[in-house]
Phi, psi and omega in degrees: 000155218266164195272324220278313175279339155336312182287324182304319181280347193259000210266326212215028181254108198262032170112313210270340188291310220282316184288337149335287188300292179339305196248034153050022168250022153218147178226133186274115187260104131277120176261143146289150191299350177283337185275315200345313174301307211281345184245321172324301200283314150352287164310264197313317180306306220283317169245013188239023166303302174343100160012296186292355168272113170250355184272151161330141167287324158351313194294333195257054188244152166230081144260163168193123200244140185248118182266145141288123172290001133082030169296156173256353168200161248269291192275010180307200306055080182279098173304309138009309173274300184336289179326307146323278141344311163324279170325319143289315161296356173276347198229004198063049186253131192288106178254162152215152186269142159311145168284340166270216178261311156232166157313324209285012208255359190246352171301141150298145176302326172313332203269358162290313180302140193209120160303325213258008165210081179016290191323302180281349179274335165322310172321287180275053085287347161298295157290018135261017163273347169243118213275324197288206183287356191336298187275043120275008158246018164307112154272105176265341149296312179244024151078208188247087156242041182039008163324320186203167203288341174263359178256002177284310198300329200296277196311335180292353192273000000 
């Protein structure tokens, strides 16, 4: 499993996820979120035909899916996300969106620091130059490429 759920289960596990796990009754599956349907709906053709499922299928799903809120800044409305959510409460699937933009938005500024590499210390000089929530909407996997309106304000500052 990925360090990032790793850190969720040791942070907020009274035991039973980590004994869950252990005895192979949850398994970590990863999509990027854009597929998140395309494998849900998968899951329900490919294993639940069988006769004996007699219930919607939706019903016989155990996921629980953790969204990057892919915001770009504290009050945004990512239709995108939205759309997602949909499809999951249409299907029972249990969810939570991040409140930040990605995980990684969520690494400590310590475990970022490198002398040898530019990008991030422009970076954590940026953000400690910002006092509000901003910089959690900081695309720190693909940086200041002027892609969107929160990495133009990033660079511009």
């Amino acid at each position: 499993e990925p360090p990032f759920i790793n850190a969720i289960i040791k942070n907020f596990d009274n035991g039973e996820i980590e004994n869950a796990h252990k005895n192979k009754r949850w398994k970590y599956e990863m999509f990027a979120g854009s597929s998140v349907e395309q494998v849900i709906e998968g899951e329900i053709k490919d294993e639940f035909e069988n006769e004996v499922f007699i219930k919607e299928k939706y019903k016989y799903l155990r996921y629980f899916v953790i969204l990057d809120s892919d915001k770009t800044h504290l009050n945004m409305i990512n239709n995108t996300v939205l759309k997602k959510i949909e499809f999951l409460e249409r299907n029972g699937v249990n969810y939570h969106v991040l409140l930040k933009r990605e995980k990684e938005n969520y690494m400590p500024e310590k475990n970022l620091r490198n002398k040898n590499d530019s990008y991030f210390n422009c970076y954590l000089k940026k953000i400690k130059d910002t006092a509000d929530r901003q910089r959690d909407f900081f695309d720190i996997e693909k940086g200041f490429n002027n892609k969107n309106k929160s990495d133009k304000v990033w660079k511009d500052k």
